[in-house]
N, C-alpha and C positions, 0 to 999 in steps of 0.2 A: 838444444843439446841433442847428441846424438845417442841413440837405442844402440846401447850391445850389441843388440841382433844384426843390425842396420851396418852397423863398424864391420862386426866380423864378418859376414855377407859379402860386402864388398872388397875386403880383403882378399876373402877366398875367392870369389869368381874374379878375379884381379889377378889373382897368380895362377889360376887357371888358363886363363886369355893371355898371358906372357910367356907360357909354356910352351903355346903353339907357335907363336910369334918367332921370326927369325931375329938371332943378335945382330943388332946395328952397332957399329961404329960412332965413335963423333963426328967421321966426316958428313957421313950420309945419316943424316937423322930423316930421311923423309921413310913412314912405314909402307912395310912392304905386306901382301898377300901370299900368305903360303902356296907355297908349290907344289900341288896334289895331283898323284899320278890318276889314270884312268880304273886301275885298281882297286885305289884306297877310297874313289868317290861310289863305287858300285856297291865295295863294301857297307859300307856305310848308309847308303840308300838301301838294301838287304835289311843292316839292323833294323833302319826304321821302318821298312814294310814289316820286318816281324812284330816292332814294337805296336804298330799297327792293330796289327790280326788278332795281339794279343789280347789288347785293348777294348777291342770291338767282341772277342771273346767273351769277354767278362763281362760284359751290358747282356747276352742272349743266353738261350736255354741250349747251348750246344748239346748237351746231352742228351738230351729227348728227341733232336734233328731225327735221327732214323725213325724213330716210332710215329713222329708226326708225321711225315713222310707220306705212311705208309696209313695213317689215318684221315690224311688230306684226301689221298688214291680214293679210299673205299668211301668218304665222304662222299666225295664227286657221286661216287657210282651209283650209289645205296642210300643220300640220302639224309645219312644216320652214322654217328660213331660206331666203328666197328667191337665189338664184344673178345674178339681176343686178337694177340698177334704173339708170334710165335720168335723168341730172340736167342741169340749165341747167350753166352756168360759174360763179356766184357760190355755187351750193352745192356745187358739187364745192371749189370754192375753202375753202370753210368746213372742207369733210371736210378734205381737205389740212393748215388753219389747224391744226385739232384735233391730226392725229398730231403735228406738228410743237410745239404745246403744251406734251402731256403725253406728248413723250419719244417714241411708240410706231413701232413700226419699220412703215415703209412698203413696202407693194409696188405699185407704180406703173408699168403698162405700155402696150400699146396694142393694141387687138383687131383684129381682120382689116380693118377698114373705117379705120384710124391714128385712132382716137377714145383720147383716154387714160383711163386706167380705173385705180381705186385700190378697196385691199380693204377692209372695216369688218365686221369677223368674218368670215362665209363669204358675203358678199355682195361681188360688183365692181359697185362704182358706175363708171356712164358716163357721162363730160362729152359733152353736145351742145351743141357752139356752134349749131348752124343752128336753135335752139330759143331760146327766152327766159332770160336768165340765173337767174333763181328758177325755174322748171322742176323741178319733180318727176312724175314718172313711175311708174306701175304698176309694182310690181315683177313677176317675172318669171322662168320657170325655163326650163333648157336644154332642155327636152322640148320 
């Protein structure tokens, strides 16, 4: 016997796949291949790079990209996670987005000058509004 699912399924991708198809005749029943300008195939290679990027989005920490960036940099140099980095408001906002994501517990304060500042392993990021919102900044250590 055949599953509901299984019936309707193929139904549907069945009048999908005859949609594209061009109408034949009874003379000519042999099927033909759509005829796709150079246009409609770039388009559509387009989608699916987007659907792509999106995809591959979604498995990574994009948000955190700039701060690691800039925590890889002073790694290399020093050694050692750097102790602050200095960020616009849309990337701190990102930091933010992320803990709030994937669950992880925030500490979120505000340093002697009322700048707010959130942690991302042993590094405090520091929102600067008086700065450009995408703003990343040298990281930085308490010495």
């Amino acid at each position: 016997m055949i599953g509901r699912r299984a019936m309707l399924g193929t139904t549907t991708l069945g009048s999908i796949v005859a949609a594209f198809l061009p109408a034949t005749g009874s003379a000519n029943l042999e099927p033909r291949a759509p005829e796709a300008s150079d246009k409609s195939v770039e388009e559509v290679a387009a989608a699916i790079d987007k659907l792509r990027a999106e995809l591959q989005k979604q498995q990574t920490f994009w948000e955190l990209e700039p701060v690691r960036q800039q925590q890889k940099a002073f790694l290399r140099a020093a050694s050692k996670l750097p102790d602050f980095v200095e960020v616009g408001s849309d990337i701190w906002q990102q930091v933010y987005d992320w803990h709030v994501r994937y669950q992880q517990p925030m500490t979120i304060s505000r340093d002697n000058q009322g700048r707010l500042t959130i942690m991302v392993m042993s590094t405090m990021v520091i929102m600067r509004t008086d700065l450009t919102p995408n703003y990343v900044g040298l990281a930085y250590d308490n010495r």
